[in-house]
C-alpha positions, 0 to 999 in steps of 0.5 A, spaced: 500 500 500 502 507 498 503 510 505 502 517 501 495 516 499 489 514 504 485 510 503 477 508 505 477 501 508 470 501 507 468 494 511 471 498 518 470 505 516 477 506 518 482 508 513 491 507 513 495 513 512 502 516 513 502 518 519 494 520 521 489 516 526 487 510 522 481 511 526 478 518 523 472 518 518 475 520 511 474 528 512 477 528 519 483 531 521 486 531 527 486 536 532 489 539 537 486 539 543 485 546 544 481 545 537 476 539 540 473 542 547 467 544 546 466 543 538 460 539 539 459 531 537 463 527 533 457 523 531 452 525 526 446 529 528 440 531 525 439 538 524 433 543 525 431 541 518 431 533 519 437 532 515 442 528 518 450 532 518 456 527 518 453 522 515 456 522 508 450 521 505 448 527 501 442 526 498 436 526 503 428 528 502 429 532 508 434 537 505 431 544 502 436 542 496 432 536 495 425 541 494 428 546 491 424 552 487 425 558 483 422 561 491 427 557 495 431 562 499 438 560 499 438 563 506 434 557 508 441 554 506 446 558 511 449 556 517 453 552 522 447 547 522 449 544 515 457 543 517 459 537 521 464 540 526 469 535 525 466 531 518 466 537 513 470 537 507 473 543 508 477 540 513 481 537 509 485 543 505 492 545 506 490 552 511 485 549 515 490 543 517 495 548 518 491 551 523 487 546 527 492 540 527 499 544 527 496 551 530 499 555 525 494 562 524 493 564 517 497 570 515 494 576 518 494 579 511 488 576 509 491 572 504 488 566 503 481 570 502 484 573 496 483 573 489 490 574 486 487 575 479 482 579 481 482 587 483 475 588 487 478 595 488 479 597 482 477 604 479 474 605 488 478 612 487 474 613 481 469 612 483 469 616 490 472 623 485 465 623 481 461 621 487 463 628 490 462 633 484 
């Protein structure tokens, strides 16, 4: 087996990787402690809305996503009761890890919310002279 790669053992649910708790679910990543006080249950639960978070089953009847119209509010959508705390596939990229396993904050440029390729203050000092004439 490939030390590199995890891999899903799908009659344990557990998975073999370089290093990681074996017994973590595929989306989990191993915190430090002071990330797990009080983050709320590992298990999977059943939000306000029927739908059970954690379970790795996407599609459900109970889901607005399930029963959505041209008059759903996206709203409806928003919100902690839709991630898991310690399942969610955001977990698993490189900042969040940096952050929740090895305690390394993002940096305080706000970089990794940036658009490199995209100036969304472009033409602000423009915009602002013609507000004032």
């Amino acid at each position: 087996m490939d030390n590199n790669r995890d891999e899903l053992h799908s009659d344990s649910g557990t998975r073999e990787t370089g290093g990681e708790d074996a017994t973590l679910d595929p989306f989990e990543i191993n915190f430090l402690p002071q990330f797990t006080e009080g983050r709320g249950p590992r298990e999977p639960f059943v939000n306000e809305f029927g739908v059970t978070i954690g379970d790795h089953i996407y599609e459900s009847p109970e889901s607005p996503l399930s029963q959505w119209t041209e008059e759903t509010d996206p709203f409806i959508m928003a919100g902690d009761q839709w991630v898991h705390p310690f399942k969610d596939i955001g977990f698993r990229t490189a900042e969040n890890r940096d952050l929740f396993e090895k305690g390394i904050a993002p940096s305080d440029q706000g970089e990794r919310f940036m658009h490199r390729d995209k100036n969304s203050a472009y033409n602000l000092e423009d915009d602002e002279g013609d507000r004032e004439q």
